[in-house]
Each structure stands twice: as C-alpha cells, then as structure tokens.
C-alpha positions in Angstrom: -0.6 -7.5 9.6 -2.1 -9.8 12.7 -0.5 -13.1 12.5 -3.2 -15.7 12.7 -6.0 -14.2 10.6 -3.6 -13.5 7.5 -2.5 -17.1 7.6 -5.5 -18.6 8.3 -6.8 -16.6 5.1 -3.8 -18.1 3.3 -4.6 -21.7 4.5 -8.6 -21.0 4.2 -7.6 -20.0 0.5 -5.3 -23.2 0.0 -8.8 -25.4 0.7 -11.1 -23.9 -2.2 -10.9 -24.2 -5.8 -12.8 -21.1 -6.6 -10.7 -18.4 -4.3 -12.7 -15.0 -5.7 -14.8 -15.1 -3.4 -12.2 -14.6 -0.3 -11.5 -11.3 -2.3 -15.8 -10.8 -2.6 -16.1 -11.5 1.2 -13.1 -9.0 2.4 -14.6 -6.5 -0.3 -18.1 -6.4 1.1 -16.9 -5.9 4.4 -14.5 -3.2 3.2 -17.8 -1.6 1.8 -19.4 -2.1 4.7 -16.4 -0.6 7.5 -16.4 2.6 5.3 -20.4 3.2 5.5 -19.9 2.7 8.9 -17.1 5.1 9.5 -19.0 7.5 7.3 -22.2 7.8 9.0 -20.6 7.7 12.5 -18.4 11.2 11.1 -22.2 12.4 10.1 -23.9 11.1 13.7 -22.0 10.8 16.4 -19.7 12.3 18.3 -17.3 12.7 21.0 -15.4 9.3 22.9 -18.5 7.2 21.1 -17.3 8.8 17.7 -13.6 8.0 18.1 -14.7 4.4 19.7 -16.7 3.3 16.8 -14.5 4.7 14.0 -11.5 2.6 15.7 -13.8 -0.9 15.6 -14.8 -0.1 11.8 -10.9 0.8 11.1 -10.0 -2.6 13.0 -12.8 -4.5 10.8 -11.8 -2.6 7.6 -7.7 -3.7 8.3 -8.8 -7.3 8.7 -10.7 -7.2 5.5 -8.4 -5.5 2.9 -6.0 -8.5 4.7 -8.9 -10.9 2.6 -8.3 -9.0 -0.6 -4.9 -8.7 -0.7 -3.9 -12.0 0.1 -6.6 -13.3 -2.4 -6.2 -10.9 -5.3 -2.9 -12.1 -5.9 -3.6 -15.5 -5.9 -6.6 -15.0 -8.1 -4.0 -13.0 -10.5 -2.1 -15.6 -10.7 -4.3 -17.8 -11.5 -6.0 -15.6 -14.2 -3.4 -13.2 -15.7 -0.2 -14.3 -17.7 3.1 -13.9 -16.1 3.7 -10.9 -19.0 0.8 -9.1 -18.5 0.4 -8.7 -14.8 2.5 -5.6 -14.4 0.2 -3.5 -17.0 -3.0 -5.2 -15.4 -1.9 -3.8 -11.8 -0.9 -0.4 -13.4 -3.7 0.3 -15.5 -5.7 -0.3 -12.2 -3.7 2.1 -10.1 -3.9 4.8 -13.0 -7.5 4.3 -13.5 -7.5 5.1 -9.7 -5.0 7.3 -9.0 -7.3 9.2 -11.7 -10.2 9.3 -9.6 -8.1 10.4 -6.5 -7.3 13.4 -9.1 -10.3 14.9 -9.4 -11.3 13.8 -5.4 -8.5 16.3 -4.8 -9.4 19.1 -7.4 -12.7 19.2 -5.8 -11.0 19.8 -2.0 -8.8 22.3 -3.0 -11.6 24.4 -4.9 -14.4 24.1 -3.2 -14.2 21.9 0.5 -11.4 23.5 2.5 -13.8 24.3 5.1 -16.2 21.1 5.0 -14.6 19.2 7.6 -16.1 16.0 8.7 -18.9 16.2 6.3 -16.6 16.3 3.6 -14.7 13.3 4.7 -18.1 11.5 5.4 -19.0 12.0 2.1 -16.1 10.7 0.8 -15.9 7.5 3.3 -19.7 6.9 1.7 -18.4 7.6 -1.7 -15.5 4.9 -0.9 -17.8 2.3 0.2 -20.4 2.8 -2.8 -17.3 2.4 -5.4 -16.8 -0.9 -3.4 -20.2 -2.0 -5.0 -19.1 -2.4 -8.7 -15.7 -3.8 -8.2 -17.4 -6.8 -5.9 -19.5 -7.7 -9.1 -16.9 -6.7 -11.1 -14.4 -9.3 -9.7 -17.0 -12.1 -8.8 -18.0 -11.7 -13.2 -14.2 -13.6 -13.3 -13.6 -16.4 -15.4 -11.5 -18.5 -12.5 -10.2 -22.1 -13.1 -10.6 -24.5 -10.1 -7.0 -24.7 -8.4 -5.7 -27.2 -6.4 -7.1 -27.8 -2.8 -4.0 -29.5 -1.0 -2.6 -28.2 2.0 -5.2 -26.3 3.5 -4.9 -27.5 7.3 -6.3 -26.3 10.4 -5.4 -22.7 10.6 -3.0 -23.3 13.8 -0.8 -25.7 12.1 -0.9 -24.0 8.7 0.5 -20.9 10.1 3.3 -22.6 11.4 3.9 -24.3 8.1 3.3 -21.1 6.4 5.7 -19.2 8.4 8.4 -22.0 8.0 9.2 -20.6 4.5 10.9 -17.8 5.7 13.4 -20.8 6.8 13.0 -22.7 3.8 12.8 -20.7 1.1 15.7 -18.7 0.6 14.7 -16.5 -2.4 11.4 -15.6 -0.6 13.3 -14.9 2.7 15.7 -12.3 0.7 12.2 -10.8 -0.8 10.7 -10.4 2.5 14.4 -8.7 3.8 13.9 -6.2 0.7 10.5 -5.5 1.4 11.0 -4.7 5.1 13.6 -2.0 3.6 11.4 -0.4 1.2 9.0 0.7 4.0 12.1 3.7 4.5 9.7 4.5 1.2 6.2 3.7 2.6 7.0 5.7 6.2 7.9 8.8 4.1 5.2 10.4 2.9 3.0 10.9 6.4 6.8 13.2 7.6 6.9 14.9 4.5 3.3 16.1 5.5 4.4 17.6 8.6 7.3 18.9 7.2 4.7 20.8 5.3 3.1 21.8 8.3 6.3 23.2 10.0 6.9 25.3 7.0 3.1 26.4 6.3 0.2 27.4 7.6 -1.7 24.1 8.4 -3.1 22.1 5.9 -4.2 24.9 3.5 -2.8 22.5 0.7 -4.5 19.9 1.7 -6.4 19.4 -2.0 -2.6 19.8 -3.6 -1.7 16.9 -1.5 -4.3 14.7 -3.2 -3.9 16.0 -6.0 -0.3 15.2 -6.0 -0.8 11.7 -5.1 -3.9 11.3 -7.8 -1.6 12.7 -10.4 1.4 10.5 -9.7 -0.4 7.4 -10.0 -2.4 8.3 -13.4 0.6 8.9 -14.9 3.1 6.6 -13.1 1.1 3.5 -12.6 1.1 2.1 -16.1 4.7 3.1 -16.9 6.2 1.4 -13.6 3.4 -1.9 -14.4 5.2 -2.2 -18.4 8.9 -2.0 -16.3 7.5 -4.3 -14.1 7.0 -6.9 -16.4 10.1 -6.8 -17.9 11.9 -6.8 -14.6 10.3 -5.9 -11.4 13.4 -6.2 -9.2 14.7 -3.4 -11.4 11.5 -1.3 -10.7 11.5 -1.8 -6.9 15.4 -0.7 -6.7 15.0 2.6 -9.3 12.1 3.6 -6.9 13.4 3.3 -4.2 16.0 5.0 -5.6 14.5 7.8 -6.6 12.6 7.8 -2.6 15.9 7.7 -1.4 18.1 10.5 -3.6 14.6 12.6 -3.1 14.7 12.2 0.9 18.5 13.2 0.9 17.7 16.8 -1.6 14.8 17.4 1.2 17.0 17.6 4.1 19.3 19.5 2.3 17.0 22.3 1.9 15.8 21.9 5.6 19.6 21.6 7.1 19.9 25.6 4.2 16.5 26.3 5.6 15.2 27.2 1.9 12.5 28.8 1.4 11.1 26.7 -1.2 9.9 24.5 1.8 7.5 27.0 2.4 6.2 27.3 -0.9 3.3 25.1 -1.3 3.5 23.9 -5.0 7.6 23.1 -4.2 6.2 21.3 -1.8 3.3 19.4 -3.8 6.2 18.6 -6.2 8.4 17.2 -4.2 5.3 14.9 -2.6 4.4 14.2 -5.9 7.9 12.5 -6.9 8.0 10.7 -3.6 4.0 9.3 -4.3 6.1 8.1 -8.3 8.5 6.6 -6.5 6.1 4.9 -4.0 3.7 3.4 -6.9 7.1 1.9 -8.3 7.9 0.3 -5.2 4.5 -0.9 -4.8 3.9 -2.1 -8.3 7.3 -3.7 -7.8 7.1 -5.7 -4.9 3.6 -7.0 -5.9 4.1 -8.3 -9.6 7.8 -9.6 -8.1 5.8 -11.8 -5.6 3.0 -12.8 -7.3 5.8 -13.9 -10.7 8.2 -15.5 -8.2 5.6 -17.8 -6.3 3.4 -20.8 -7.4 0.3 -21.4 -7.4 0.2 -23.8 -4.3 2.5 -21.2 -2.3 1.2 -17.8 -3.4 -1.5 -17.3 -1.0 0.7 -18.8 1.7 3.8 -16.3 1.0 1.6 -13.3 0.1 0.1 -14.1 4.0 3.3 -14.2 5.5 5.1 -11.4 4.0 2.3 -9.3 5.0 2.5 -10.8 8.5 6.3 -9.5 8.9 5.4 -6.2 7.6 2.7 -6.2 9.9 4.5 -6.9 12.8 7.8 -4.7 11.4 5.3 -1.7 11.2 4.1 -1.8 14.7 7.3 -1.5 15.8 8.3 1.0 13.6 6.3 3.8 15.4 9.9 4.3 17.4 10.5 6.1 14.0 7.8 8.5 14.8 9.2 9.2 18.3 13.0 9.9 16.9 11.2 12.8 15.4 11.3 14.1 18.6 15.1 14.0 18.5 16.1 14.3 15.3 13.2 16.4 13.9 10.9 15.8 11.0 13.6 16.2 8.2 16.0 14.2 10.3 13.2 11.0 9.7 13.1 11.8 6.5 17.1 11.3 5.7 17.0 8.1 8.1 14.3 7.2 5.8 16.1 8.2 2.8 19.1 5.9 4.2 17.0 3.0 4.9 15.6 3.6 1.1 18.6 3.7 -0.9 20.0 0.3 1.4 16.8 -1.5 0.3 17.5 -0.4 -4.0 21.0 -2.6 -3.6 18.9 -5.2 -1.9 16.2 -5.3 -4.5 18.8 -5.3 -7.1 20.5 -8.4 -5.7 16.9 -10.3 -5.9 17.1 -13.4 -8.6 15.0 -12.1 -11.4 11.8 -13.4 -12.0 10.1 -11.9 -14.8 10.9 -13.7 -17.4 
C-alpha cells in the first residue's frame, strides 16, 4: 500500500511486453522474506529477533505488491473474461485446502510448539513459493502493448488521475474501501475469542476454519463471479455484515455460546465464506472492468488507497478501547452491510 513503489510497478509493467516476470521477481523475493523470517524465529532472539522479522515483513509487503499488481494483468491477458472467476477460485480452494490440513496438524499435535512450529511453517511457505515461480514463468503470455510506461514520478501522477477521470473505477475503489468493514473483522472476532476463552487453545480450529471455508467457498463464489461479480461482492458482504450484527447480539445477552469454542469456529468460519466472496469479488470485478493498457495501472492504485485507508484505520483498533471488541465488530458489521448497497449499485461487468 506505499504509494510510489505500487505505481511505479504499474508503470514498470506498462513498459514490458512479457509482464510474468514482475510476478516471478515479487515471488522470489516473497520466497526469500519468508526463509528469512523463518530462520530468524529458529536463531535469534530478543530486540535483533523482532528487528529482523520487521525488515523481512517490510520486504515481503513490497513484494506480494509485485504479484498482485502483475497477476492480474497477466490474467487478463491469459484467461477469458468467462473463466477468470473459476480460475481464481479453484486456486483459493486448492489453497484454502492446504491451510486445512496446516490447521489439523496444530490442533492435534503443535499446541505447544511455539516458534519452532511457526518457523517451520514460514520455511514450509517459502519452499511452496518454489513451484508456483516455475509454475507461472511455464505461461504461455502474448507480448502486450508497451505505451505509457513513463518515469515512475510522472506515471504515478497519471495513474492516480483516474480516480478523477474514471468514474466507474472511482465508484469501485469507494466500494472496495467499504468492504474492508469485512477484511478488519476477522483479527476482533479473534479476541473476542480470547475474552470468552482460555487463550488461544483453539488456535488449530481457527485455521481450520479458514482452510475449510475457502476449499469449499472458493470455487462456488469464483462460478458467481463470473456471472456477476458485483452481485458476489454485495451477498458477501452481506452475509459479513448480518453475521457481525447476530455476534453482538449474543455479546450485548452475554450467551454462552461465545464461550464455546466450536460456536465460535463456526461463526469464524462463515465470516472467512463471506471474506473469500468479497475477495473473489472485487478481484475478477477489477480485472473484467479494466483494459489491458489500464489494468496494471488501476490494480496499482486501488491498492494504493487501500493502503493508505488501512493505515489509518488502526483508529478502529483503538475504539476497542471504548466500545469493546463486539462493539468493533457491529461498527464493522455497519460499515459492511453500507458497502453490499454500494457494490450492488456498481455497473456490471461480467458479461
């Protein structure tokens, strides 16, 4: 979410023909920010520990800012309007099945690892990083057009200009804004878990949750999304929204089913559905509604607004302090159900 280097990616991107390997670049140093993290959770410790984890964090942001604004312009180039919902969904169920079994194996036999468990899986992340770079550089990619690739200064500023320009693309970037009331949740409904359980005993039910929900989600929200992914973002959100509303119900009756861990798994669960819609949504929605001379561009930029949105959106986290955990969670819920009307109201662009 750093201003310059996403748009500067964006207007790097706009100068080659052959844009995988943007994507090959920020996947190698993905690969390489994880191994880091992982060995420095095995090595070090202490100030030096927290220090170097930061930098690889830092290094590892910047890079998945490479592959996500160059995956969906290399989608676009390579995948049919039709088909790019079920692409992106069969990818996040394929995933979101690995994340399953990831989690079956906390919750029966790491509770107590600690760091060397989470080591091991930073290392495990960055190995899987391996096949996927050879993976996408194996694409068959058509040479695209190489106009309008300026300095990165001045392409910035023409990049950003769209959000002046381009009224169907400002509306988009309005809606997306909203729909983090959906992406903010689930880190509240965490410590909502904490308040009304011991810890993190469920921990591996957490992952499991969110490995389940995508297997099974992903591919149905990516087929909805084809046929109309402003529909998909606004049931989602939706569903994020209604979901937030039940939970502070039970909070404001203090239930006891907020104590109960698998009540509580199943209620993360739905939220982690409603999430992969939203995220399916927005990113078939973009990728169908721009071209392929302004993809990278507003791909760049609406990831620059989120970016900067986000970082302000940590007073959220402080009105916890006020309005308590479950009170975040209906301003979330709020903020969710005002983005569905917004993504309703988008021109469609699917078909």
């Amino acid at each position: 979410g750093v201003l310059l280097p996403q748009l500067a990616v964006a207007a790097w991107i706009r100068r080659m023909a052959i844009r995988k390997w943007v994507w090959v670049l920020g996947a190698g140093l993905s690969a390489v920010s994880l191994l880091a993290m992982g060995l420095v959770g095995m090595s070090l410790t202490g100030i030096t520990a927290g220090w170097a984890i930061i930098f690889a964090l830092v290094v590892f942001s910047l890079s998945r800012g490479l592959c996500s604004v160059s995956a969906k312009d290399v989608l676009g180039k390579t995948v049919s309007k039709s088909r790019r919902g079920r692409l992106m969904g069969l990818s996040a169920g394929i995933a979101g099945a690995f994340t399953l079994f990831i989690g079956i194996g906390i919750e029966t036999l790491g509770r107590d690892a600690g760091a060397v468990l989470l080591s091991g899986l930073l290392l495990l992340g960055a190995a899987l990083w391996l096949p996927a770079i050879f993976s996408f550089a194996s694409l068959r990619e058509q040479p695209g057009a190489t106009e309008g690739g300026g300095n990165a200064f001045s392409a910035a500023m023409e990049n950003l200009a769209l959000l002046k320009t381009d009224a169907a693309f400002r509306r988009f970037v309005t809606t997306r804004i909203l729909l983090l009331g959906v992406a903010l949740a689930p880190p509240f409904y965490v410590l909502l878990i904490q308040e009304y359980s011991a810890g993190l005993a469920g921990l591996g039910l957490l992952i499991i949750a969110v490995g389940l929900a995508d297997s099974i989600s992903a591919p149905i929200w990516g087929r909805m999304a084809d046929r109309s992914s402003r529909r998909v973002m606004a049931l989602a959100s939706t569903l994020a929204g209604l979901l937030g509303l039940g939970v502070v119900l039970l909070a404001i009756s203090d239930s006891a089913l907020l104590g109960n861990p698998w009540v509580m798994a199943l209620l993360y669960l739905t939220l982690i559905i409603a999430h992969s819609g939203v995220r399916l949504g927005r990113k078939v929605y973009l990728v169908d509604m721009a071209d392929e001379q302004s993809r990278a561009a507003m791909v760049a930029v609406s990831n620059t607004v989120i970016g900067i949105v986000m970082l302000g959106a940590g007073i959220i986290g402080v009105a916890a302090i006020w309005i308590g955990t479950a009170g975040v969670i209906g301003l979330l819920a709020l903020i969710s159900l005002v983005a569905a009307l917004y993504a309703v109201r988008l021109p469609e662009v699917s078909e």
